[in-house]
C-alpha positions in Angstrom: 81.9 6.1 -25.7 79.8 7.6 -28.6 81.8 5.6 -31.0 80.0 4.1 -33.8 79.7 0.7 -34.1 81.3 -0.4 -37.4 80.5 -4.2 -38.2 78.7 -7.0 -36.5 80.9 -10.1 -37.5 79.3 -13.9 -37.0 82.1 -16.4 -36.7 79.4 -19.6 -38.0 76.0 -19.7 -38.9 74.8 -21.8 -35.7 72.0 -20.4 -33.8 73.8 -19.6 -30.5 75.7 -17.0 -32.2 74.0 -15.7 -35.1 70.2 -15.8 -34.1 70.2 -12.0 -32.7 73.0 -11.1 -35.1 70.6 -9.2 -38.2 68.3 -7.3 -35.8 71.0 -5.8 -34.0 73.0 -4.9 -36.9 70.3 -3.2 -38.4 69.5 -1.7 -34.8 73.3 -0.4 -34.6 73.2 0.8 -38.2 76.6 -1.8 -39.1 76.9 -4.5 -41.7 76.6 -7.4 -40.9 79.7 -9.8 -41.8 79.4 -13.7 -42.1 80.5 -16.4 -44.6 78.8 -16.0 -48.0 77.4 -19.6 -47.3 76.8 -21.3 -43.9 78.0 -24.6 -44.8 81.3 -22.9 -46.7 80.2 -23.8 -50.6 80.6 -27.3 -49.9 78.3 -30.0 -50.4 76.7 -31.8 -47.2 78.4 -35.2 -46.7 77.2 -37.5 -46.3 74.0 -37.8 -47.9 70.9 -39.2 -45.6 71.3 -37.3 -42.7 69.1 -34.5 -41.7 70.5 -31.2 -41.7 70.7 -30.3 -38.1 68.0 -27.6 -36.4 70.7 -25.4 -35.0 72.1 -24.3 -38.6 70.9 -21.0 -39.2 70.2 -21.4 -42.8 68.7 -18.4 -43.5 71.6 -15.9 -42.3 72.6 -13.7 -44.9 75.7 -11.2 -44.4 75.5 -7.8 -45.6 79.1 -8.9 -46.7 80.8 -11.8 -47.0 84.4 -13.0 -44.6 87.2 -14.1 -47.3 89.6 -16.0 -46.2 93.1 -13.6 -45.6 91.2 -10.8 -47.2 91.5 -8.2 -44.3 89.5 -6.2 -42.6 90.2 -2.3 -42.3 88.2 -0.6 -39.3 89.3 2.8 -37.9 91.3 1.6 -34.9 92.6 -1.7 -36.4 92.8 -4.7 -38.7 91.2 -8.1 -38.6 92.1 -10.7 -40.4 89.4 -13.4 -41.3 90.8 -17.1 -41.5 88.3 -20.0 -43.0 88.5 -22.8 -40.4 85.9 -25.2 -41.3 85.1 -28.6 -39.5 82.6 -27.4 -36.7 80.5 -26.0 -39.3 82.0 -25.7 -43.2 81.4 -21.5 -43.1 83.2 -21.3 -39.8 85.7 -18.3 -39.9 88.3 -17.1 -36.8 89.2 -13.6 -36.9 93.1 -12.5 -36.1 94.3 -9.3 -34.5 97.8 -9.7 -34.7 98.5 -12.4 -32.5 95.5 -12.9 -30.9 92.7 -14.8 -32.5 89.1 -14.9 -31.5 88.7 -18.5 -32.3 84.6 -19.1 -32.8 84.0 -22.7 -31.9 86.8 -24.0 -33.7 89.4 -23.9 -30.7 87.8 -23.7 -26.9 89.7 -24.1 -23.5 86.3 -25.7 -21.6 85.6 -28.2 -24.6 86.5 -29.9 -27.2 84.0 -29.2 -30.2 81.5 -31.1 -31.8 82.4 -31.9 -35.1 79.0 -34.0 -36.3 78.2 -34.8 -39.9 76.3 -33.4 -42.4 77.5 -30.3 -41.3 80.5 -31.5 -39.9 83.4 -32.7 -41.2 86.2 -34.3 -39.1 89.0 -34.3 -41.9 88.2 -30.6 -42.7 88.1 -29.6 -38.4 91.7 -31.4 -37.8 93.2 -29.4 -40.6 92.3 -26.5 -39.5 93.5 -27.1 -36.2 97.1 -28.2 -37.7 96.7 -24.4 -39.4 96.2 -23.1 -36.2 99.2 -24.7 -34.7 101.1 -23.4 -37.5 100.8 -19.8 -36.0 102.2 -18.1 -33.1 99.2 -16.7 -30.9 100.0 -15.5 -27.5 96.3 -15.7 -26.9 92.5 -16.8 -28.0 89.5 -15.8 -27.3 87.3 -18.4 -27.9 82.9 -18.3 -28.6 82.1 -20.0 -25.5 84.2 -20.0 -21.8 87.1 -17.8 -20.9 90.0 -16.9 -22.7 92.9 -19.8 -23.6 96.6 -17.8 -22.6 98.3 -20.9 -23.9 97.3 -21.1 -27.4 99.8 -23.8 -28.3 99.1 -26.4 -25.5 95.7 -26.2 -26.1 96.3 -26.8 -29.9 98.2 -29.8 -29.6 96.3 -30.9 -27.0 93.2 -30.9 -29.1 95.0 -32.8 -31.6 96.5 -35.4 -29.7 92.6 -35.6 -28.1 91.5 -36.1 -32.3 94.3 -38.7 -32.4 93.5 -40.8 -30.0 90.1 -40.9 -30.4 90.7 -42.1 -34.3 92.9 -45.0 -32.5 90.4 -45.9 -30.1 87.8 -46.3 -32.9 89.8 -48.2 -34.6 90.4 -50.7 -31.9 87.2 -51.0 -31.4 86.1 -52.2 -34.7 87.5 -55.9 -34.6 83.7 -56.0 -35.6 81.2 -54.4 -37.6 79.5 -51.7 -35.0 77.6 -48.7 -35.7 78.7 -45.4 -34.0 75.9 -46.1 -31.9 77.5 -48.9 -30.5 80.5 -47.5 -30.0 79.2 -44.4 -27.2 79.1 -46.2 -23.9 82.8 -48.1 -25.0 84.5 -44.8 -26.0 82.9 -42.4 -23.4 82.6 -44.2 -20.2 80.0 -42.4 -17.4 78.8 -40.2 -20.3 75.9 -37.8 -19.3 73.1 -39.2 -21.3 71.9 -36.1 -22.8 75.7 -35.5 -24.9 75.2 -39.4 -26.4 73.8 -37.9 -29.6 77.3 -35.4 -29.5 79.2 -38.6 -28.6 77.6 -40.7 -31.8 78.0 -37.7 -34.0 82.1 -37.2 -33.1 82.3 -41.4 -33.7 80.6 -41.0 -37.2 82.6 -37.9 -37.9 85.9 -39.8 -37.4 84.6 -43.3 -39.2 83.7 -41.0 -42.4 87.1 -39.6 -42.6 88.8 -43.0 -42.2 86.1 -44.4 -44.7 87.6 -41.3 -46.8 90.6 -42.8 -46.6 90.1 -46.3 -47.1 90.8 -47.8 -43.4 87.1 -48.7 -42.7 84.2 -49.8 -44.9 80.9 -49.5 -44.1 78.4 -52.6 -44.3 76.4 -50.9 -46.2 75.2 -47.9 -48.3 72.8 -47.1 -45.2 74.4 -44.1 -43.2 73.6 -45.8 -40.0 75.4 -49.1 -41.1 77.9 -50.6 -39.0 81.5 -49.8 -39.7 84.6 -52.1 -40.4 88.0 -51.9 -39.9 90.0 -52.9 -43.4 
C-alpha cells in the first residue's frame, strides 16, 4: 500500500528461511535482522559431527536480535525472545500475545532437534519458557497458525518426555541411536531415519549431560548405556 518496508527479520540461520533473506533486503532497501551468530555464541557439542549442510553459515544481519531488547517500527513493537534448541541462534518474535514461533513451536510437527547444532536440553527449556507465557496464538515458520498455544506447548513437552523414557527403556543394553530408529519409530518413512537418529542422539547427549547414560566410548557414534 506504498508503505515502506522497514526490516526483514530471520527467525534461524537454516536455509529454508534465510537463503533469499540478503537479496531481498537489499532489493527492499530494509535491514536485515538475524542473531549475531547462527549457532547463538555457543560452542558445537558435541565434537565429531559434521556441521549440517542446511546451516547457513555465512548469514550476516545488518543488525543483530537481542534477547527482550525490543523492536520499535512505526505501527508496532516486536519483541525478540532467544529460544535455542532447533538451532542455538533461533529467536521467536512476540507482538503482544501473539508470537511468530520460527521452528521452535509448530502445530504440523514436532521439530528436529539434531546435534551439533542441536541441543535437546537447550530446545525443552525453551519450550518450558514458552509455556510460561500466555499466548492466544502462534504463528509458526512452517504449517498454519496454532490457536491453542498452550495445548500445543504441553503437548510438545509431554511428546519430549516420553520420548526420554522410552530411550531409556530401551537401553537395558548398549545400542547406538542407530539402533534405536526402527524400536522407537515404528512404520517410519525411510527417508526421516536420519531425523529419527538425530532426535535419539539429541536426547542420549542430554541424559549423558546429566549423568543417566554413559557412552561406551569417546566415539560419537558409540553405543549408549543406561547408568
Amino acid at each position: 500500500a506504498g508503505r515502506p518496508v522497514e526490516a526483514v527479520i530471520v527467525t534461524h540461520a537454516h536455509r529454508d528461511h534465510s537463503a533469499l533473506a540478503p537479496r531481498l533486503a537489499h532489493r527492499l532497501g530494509a535491514p536485515l535482522l538475524a542473531a549475531a551468530d547462527p549457532h547463538g555464541g555457543r560452542a558445537l557439542h558435541p565434537k565429531g559431527l559434521p556441521p549440517g549442510a542446511s546451516i547457513d553459515a555465512a548469514l550476516r544481519p545488518d543488525l543483530p536480535l537481542r534477547d527482550g531488547a525490543p523492536l520499535p517500527f512505526a505501527e508496532f513493537t516486536l519483541q525478540p525472545l532467544h529460544t535455542p534448541g532447533h538451532l542455538g541462534g533461533h529467536f521467536c518474535l512476540a507482538l503482544d500475545d501473539l508470537l511468530f514461533s520460527g521452528d521452535n513451536v509448530m502445530g504440523w510437527s514436532t521439530s528436529v532437534v539434531t546435534p551439533p547444532e542441536g541441543d535437546m536440553a537447550a530446545y525443552r527449556a525453551s519450550l518450558a519458557r514458552l509455556a510460561a507465557q500466555g499466548w492466544r496464538r502462534m504463528l509458526p515458520g512452517h504449517g498454519p497458525e496454532i490457536a491453542d498455544p498452550a495445548h500445543r506447548l504441553a503437548t510438545l513437552i509431554a511428546h519430549r518426555n516420553t520420548r526420554e523414557a522410552e530411550i531409556l527403556q530401551a537401553l537395558t543394553a548398549p545400542a547406538r541411536p542407530k539402533d534405536l530408529v526402527a524400536q522407537l519409530y515404528p512404520g517410519l518413512d525411510p527417508r526421516l531415519a536420519s531425523a529419527a537418529e538425530g532426535n535419539i542422539l539429541a536426547h542420549l547427549l542430554q541424559l549423558e549431560t546429566e549423568g543417566r547414560v554413559e557412552r561406551q566410548s569417546e566415539d560419537i557414534a558409540a553405543a549408549f548405556l543406561r547408568r
